[in-house]
C-alpha positions as CSV (number, residue, x, y, z in Angstrom):
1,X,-70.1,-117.7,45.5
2,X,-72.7,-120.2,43.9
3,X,-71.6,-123.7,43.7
4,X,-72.2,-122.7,40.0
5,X,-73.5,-120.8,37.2
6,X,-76.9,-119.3,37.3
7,X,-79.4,-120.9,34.5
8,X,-79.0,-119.7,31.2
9,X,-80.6,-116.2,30.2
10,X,-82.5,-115.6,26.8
11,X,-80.0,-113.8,24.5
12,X,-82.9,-111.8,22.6
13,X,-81.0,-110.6,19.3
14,X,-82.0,-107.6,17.1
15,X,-83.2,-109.5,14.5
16,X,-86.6,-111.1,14.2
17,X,-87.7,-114.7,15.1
18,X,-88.3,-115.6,11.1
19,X,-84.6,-114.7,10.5
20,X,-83.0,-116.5,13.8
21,X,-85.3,-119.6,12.1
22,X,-83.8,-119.4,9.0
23,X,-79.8,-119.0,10.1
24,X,-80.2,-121.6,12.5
25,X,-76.8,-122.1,14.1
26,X,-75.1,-120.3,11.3
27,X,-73.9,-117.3,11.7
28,X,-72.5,-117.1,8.3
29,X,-75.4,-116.3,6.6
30,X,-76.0,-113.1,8.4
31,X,-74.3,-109.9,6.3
32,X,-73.9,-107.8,9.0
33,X,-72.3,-111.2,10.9
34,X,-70.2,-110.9,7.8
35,X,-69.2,-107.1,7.8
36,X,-68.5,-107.8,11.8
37,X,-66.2,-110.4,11.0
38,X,-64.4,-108.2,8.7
39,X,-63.9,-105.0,10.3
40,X,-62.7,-107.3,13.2
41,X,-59.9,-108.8,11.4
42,X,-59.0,-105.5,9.8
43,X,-58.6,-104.3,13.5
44,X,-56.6,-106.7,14.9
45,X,-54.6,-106.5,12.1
46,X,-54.2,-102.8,12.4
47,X,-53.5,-103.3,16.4
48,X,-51.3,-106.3,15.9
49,X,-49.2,-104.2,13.2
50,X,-49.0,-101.4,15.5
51,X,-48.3,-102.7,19.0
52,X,-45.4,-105.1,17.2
53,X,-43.8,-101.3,15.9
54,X,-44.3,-99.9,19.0
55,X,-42.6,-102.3,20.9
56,X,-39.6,-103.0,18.9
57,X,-39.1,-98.8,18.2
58,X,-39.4,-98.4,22.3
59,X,-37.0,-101.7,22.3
60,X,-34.4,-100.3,19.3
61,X,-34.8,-96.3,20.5
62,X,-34.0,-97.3,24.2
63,X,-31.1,-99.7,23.6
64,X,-29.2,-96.8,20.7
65,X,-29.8,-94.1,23.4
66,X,-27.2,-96.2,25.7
67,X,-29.8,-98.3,28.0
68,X,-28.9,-101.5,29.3
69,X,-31.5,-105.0,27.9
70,X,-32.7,-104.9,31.7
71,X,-33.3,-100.9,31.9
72,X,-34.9,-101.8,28.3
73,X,-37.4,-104.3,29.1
74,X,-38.9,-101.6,31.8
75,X,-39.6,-98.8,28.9
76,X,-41.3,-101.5,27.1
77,X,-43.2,-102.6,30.2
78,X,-44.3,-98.8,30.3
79,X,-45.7,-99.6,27.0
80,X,-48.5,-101.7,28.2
81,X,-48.7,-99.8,32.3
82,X,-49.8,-96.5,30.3
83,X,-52.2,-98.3,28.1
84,X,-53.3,-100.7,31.3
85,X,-54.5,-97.2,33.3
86,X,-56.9,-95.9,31.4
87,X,-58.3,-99.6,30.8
88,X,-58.4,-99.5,35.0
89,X,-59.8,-96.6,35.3
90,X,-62.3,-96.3,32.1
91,X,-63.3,-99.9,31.7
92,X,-66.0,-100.2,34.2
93,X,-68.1,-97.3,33.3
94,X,-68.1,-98.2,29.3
95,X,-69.5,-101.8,30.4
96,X,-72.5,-99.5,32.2
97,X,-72.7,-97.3,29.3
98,X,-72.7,-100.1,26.9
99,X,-75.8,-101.4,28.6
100,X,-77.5,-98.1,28.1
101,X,-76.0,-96.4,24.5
102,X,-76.2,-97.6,21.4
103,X,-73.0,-100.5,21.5
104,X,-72.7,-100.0,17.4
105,X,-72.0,-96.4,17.4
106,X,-69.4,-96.6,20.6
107,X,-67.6,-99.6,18.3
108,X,-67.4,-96.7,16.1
109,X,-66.3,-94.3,18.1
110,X,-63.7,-96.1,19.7
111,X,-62.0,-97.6,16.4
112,X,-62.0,-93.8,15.6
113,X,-60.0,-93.0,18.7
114,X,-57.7,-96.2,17.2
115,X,-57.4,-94.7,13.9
116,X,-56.2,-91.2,15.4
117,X,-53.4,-92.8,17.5
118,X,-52.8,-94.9,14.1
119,X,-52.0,-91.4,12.4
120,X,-50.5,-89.7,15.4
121,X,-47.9,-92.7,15.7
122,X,-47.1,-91.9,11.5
123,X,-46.9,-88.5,12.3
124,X,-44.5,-89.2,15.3
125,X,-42.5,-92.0,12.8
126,X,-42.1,-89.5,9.9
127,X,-39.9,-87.0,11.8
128,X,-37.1,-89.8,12.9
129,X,-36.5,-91.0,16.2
130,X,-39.5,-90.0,18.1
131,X,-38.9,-89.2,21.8
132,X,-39.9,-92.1,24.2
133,X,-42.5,-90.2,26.2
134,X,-44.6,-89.0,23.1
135,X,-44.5,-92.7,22.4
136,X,-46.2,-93.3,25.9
137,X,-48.4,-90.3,25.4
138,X,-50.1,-92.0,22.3
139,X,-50.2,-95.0,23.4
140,X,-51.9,-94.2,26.8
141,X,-54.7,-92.6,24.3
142,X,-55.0,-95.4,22.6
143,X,-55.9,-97.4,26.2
144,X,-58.5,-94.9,26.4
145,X,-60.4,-96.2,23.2
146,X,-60.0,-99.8,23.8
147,X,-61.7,-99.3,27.4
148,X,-65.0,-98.4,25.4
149,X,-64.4,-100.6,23.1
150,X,-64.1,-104.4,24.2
151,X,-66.8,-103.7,26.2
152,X,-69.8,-103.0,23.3
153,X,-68.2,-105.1,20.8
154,X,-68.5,-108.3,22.8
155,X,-71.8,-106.8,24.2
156,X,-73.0,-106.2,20.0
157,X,-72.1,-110.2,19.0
158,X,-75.2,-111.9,20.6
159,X,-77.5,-109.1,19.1
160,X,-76.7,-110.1,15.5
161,X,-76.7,-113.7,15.5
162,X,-78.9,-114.5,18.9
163,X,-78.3,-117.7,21.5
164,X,-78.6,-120.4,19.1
165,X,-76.0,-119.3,16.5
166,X,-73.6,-118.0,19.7
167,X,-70.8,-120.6,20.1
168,X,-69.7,-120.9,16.5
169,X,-69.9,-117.1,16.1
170,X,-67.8,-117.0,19.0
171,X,-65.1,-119.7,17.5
172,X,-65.3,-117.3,14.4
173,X,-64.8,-114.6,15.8
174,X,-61.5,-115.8,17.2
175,X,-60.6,-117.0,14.2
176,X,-60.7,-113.6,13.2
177,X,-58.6,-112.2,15.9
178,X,-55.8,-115.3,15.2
179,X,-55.9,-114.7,11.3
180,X,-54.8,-111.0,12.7
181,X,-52.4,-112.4,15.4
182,X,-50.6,-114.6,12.4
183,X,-50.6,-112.1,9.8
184,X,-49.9,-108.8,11.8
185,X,-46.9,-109.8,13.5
186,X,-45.3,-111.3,11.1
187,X,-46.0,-108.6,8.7
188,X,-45.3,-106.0,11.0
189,X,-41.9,-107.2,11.1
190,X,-41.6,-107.2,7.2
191,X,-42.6,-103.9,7.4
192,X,-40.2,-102.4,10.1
193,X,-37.4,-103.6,8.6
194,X,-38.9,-101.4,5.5
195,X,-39.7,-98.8,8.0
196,X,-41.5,-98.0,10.5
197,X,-43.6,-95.1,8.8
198,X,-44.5,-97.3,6.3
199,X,-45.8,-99.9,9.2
200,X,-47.7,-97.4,11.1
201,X,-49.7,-96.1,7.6
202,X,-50.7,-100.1,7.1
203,X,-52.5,-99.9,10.1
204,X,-54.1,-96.7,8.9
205,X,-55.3,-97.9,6.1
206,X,-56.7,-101.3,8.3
207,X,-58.4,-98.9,10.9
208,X,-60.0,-96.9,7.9
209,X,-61.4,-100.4,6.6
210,X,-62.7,-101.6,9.8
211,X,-64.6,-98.3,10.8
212,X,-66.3,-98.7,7.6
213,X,-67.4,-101.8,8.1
214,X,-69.2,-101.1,11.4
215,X,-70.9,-98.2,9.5
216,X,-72.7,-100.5,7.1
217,X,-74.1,-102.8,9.8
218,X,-77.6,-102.2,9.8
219,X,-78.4,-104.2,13.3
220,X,-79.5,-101.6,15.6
221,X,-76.9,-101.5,19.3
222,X,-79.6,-100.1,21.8
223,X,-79.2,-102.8,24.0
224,X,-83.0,-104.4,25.0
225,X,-84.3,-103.8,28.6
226,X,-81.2,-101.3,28.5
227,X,-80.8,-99.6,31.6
228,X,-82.5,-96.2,32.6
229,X,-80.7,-95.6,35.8
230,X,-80.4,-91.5,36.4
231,X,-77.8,-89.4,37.8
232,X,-74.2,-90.4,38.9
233,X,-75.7,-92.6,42.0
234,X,-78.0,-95.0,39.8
235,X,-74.9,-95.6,37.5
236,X,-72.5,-96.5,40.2
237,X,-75.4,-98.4,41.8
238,X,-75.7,-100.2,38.3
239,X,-71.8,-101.0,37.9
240,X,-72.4,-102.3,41.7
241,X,-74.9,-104.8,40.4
242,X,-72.6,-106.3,37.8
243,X,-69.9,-106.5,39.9
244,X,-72.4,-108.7,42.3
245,X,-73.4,-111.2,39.5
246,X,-69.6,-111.6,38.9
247,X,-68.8,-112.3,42.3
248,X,-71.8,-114.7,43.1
249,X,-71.2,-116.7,39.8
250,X,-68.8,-119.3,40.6
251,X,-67.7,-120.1,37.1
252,X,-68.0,-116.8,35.9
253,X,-65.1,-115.0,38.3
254,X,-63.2,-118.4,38.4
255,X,-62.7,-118.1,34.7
256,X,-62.1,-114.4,34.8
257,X,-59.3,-114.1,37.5
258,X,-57.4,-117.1,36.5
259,X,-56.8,-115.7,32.6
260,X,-55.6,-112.7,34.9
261,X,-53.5,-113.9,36.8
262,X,-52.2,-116.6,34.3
263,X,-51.3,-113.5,31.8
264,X,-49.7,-111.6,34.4
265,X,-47.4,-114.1,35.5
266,X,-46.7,-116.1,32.4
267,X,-47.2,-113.1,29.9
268,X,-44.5,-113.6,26.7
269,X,-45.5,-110.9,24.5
270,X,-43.1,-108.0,26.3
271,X,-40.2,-110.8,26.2
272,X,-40.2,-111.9,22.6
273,X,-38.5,-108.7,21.1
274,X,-35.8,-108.9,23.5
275,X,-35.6,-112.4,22.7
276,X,-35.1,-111.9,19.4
277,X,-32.9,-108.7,19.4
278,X,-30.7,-109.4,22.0
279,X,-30.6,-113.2,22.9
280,X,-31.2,-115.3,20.0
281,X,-29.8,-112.5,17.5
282,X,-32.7,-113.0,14.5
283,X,-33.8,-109.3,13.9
284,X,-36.9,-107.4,13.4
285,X,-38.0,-110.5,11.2
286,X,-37.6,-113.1,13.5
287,X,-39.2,-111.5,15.9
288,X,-42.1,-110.8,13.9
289,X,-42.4,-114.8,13.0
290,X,-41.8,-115.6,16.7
291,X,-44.9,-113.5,17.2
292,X,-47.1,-114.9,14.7
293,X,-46.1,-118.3,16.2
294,X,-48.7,-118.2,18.5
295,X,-50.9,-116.9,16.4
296,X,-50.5,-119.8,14.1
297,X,-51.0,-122.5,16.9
298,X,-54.0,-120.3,18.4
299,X,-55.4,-120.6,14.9
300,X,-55.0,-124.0,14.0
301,X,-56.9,-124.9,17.3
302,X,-59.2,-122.6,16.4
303,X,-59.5,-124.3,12.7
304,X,-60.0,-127.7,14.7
305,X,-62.8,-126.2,16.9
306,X,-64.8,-125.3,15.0
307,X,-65.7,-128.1,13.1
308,X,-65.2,-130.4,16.1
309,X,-66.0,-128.3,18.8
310,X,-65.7,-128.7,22.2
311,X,-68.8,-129.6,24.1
312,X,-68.1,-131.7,27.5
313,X,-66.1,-131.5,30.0
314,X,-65.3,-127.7,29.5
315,X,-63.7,-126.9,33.2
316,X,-60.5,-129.7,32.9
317,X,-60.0,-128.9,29.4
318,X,-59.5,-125.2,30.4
319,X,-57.4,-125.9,33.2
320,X,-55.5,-128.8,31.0
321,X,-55.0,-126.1,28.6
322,X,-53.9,-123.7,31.2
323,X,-51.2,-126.1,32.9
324,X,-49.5,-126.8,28.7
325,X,-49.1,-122.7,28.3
326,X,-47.2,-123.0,31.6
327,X,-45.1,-125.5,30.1
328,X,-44.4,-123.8,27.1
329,X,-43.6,-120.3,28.9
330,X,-40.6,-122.6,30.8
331,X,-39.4,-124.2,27.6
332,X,-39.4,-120.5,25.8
333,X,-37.5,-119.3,28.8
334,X,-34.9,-121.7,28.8
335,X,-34.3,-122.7,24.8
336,X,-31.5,-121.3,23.0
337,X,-32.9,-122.9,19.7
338,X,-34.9,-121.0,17.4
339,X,-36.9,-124.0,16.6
340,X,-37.6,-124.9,19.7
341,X,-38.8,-121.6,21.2
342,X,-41.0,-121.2,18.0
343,X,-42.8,-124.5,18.4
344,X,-43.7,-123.6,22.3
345,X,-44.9,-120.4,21.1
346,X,-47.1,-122.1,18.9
347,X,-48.3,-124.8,21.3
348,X,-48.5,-122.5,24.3
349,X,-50.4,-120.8,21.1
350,X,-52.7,-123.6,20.9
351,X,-53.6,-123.9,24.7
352,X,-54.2,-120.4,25.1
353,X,-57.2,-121.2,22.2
354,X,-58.7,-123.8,24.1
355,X,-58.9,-121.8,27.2
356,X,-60.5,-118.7,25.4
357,X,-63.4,-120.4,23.7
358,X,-64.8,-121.8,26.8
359,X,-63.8,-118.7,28.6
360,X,-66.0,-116.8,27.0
361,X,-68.6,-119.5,26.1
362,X,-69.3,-120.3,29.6
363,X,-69.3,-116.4,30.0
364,X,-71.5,-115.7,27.3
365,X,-74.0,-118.3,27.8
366,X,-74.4,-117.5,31.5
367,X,-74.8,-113.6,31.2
368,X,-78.2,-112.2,30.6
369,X,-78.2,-109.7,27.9
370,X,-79.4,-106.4,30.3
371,X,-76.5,-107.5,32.2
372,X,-73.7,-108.0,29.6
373,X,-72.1,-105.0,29.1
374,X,-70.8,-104.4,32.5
375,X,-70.2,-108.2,32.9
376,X,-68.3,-107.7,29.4
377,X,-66.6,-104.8,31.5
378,X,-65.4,-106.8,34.0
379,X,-64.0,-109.7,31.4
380,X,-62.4,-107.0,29.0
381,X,-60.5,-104.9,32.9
382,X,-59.7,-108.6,34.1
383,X,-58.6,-110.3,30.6
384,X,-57.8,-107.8,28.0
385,X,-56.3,-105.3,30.3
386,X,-54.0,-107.9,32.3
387,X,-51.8,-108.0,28.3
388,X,-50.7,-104.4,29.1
389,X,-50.7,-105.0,33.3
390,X,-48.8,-108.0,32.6
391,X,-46.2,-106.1,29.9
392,X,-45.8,-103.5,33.2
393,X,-45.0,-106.9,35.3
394,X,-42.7,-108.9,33.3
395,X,-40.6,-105.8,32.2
396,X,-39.9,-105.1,36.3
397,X,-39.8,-108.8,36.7
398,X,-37.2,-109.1,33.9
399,X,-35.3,-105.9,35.4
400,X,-34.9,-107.9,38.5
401,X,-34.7,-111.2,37.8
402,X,-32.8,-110.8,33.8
403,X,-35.3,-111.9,30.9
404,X,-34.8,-115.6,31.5
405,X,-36.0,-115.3,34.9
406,X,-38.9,-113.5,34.3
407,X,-39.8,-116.5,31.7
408,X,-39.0,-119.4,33.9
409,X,-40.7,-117.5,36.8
410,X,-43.9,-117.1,34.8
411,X,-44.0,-120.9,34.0
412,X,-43.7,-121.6,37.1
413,X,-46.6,-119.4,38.8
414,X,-48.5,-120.5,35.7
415,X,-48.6,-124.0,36.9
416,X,-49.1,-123.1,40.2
417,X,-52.1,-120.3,39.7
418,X,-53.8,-123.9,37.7
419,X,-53.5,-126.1,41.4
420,X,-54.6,-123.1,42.7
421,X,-58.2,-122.1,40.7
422,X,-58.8,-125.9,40.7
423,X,-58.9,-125.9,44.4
424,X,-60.9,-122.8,45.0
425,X,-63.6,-122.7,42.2
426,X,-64.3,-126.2,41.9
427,X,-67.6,-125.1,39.8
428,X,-65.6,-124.4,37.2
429,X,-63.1,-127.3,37.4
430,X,-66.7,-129.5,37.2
431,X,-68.0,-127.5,34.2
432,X,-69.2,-129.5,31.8
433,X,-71.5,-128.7,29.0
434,X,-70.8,-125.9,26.9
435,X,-74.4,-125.3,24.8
């Protein structure tokens, strides 16, 4: 590996050089910015509505039919292994087609393939107690269609706003995804307890809205310079080469496998229904409010960053971050008071906010643009696809070692993957500008 980053690439965006004068660093001004923004928040909404039914009907279904909370916590680890699969197998050739298709129309495509498992899991919901394994089915499916989609999505941002406007669309776009993480939780709850039909045909109606939104973007997706490789040989030589920038970027794969490994380990999401149901006894709603918790503290920070941003000494705030979520994983493992485990929710929240926005800054900035779909790839297998690999984890870890266990273990390999990355990617620990 490089003792760091390469130099910054051009990010050439779809727009012209009169418009990237006139925006400037704001990405606000752009419409199709605007309708991206939006049908991202209507998507995460959608998701964060569904996965919260999901897992509490596996939860509820499992424990009525007889199953112990340990035999419980593994059918809702299968949750995320069946959805983690397709990401593992799927994710690395959507990064290489994302750097030769158009990235807006596989958005499109993908949130289609969402909105179908949206309707199949109403269908499922509206004739009772669906059996576990069609469950499974759909949501395996639905891992399918976010494989091709993490990877154009990200790949699309820097060709509507270009480089200059790039780190505060980035802080927006969190925003986005913690305004979904707050609201869909925590209405997903509301809504179980009404039923779960009624859930599931929310995030119908949130799919619908987000699919339409990509439709009236007007920024073309063919990526520039996109790649012409031939034949199954110059594609798997193409995936090869983004795998090789990865690896010889210091900061770049120090960044990537730490959130993968810190999400594995310390992973909360697959514990806080069980929680909630059968430890702290506060219902579908509480554990809809435990799960907007985080969201809230991810979107406060986010609120902060953005208008005071972040801009030195990026590697020890990430790892600083990194160490507090490790903290708050122990305290949520251990705390038998409702108010206690919600505020480390929102403060591990918080961190986890920190550590994302100059994640993917430093990711971003350090990517050329013929290269950032498979890079994107790489990010979306490692990071997005360790949520459901770490779900699989922490439900055997919490069949072995009892809920608890599996919390305070997390915390604890949390803190130690931090000591850990410091000491072997010291490019990134040293990171320091992030513009």
């Amino acid at each position: 590996m490089t003792d760091g980053p390469e130099a910054p690439q051009p990010i050439t965006p779809a727009v012209s050089e009169a418009a990237l004068a006139a925006h400037g660093t704001n990405p606000w001004v752009i419409n199709d910015f605007r309708l991206l923004w939006v049908g991202r928040l209507a998507a995460v909404l959608a998701i964060q509505i569904q996965s919260t039914c999901v897992l509490w009907q596996v939860l509820d279904i499992a424990r009525l039919r007889g199953a112990s909370i340990e035999q419980a916590a593994l059918y809702t680890g299968a949750v995320g292994l069946v959805q983690f699969l397709p990401l593992l197998i799927l994710t690395l050739p959507a990064g290489e087609m994302a750097d030769r298709r158009d990235r807006r129309l596989t958005v499109m495509a993908s949130i289609g393939g969402e909105l179908f498992c949206a309707v199949a899991f109403l269908g499922l919901a509206l004739h009772g107690a669906p059996p576990l394994w069609g469950l499974l089915v759909i949501a395996a499916i639905f891992g399918v269609s976010r494989a091709f989609l993490a990877p154009a999505s990200q790949a699309f941002l820097p060709m509507i706003v270009g480089r200059a406007a790039l780190p505060r669309a980035i802080v927006a776009q969190s925003l986005a995804f913690q305004v979904g993480a707050i609201a869909g939780p925590a209405v997903g709850g509301l809504l179980i307890a009404v039923s779960t039909a009624f859930a599931y045909g929310v995030s119908v109606v949130l799919f619908t809205l987000a699919l339409g939104c990509f439709v009236l973007i007007k920024t073309s997706g063919l990526p520039l310079n996109r790649l012409t490789a031939a034949g199954l040989a110059g594609r798997i030589a193409s995936v090869k080469e983004g795998l090789a920038y990865i690896w010889k970027t210091g900061v770049v794969m120090g960044a990537i496998s730490l959130d993968l490994v810190v999400v594995l380990l310390a992973g909360v999401a697959l514990l806080i229904p069980i929680f909630a149901r059968d430890i702290l006894h506060i219902g579908p709603e509480g554990f809809g409010l435990f799960r907007a918790s985080f969201g809230v503290g991810a979107f406060s920070m986010a609120l902060y960053l953005a208008r005071w941003p972040i801009v030195k000494h990026g590697g020890r705030w990430m790892f600083g971050a990194v160490a507090v979520f490790g903290v708050c994983t122990l305290i949520f493992g251990v705390s038998r008071v409702v108010w206690l485990s919600g505020a480390a929710l929102f403060i591990a929240g918080a961190a986890d906010m920190i550590s994302v926005n100059i994640r993917q800054t430093l990711i971003q900035l350090a990517t050329p643009d013929h290269m950032r779909g498979r890079v994107s790839s790489v990010s979306m297998l490692f990071i997005g696809a360790s949520n459901e690999l770490g779900d699989a984890f922490t439900g055997l870890v919490s069949y072995l070692l009892r809920p608890v266990g599996a919390a305070i273990f997390g915390g604890i390999g949390a803190l130690v993957a931090t000591g850990v990355w410091a000491k072997l990617f010291p490019d990134l620990r040293k990171a320091d500008k992030l513009s």
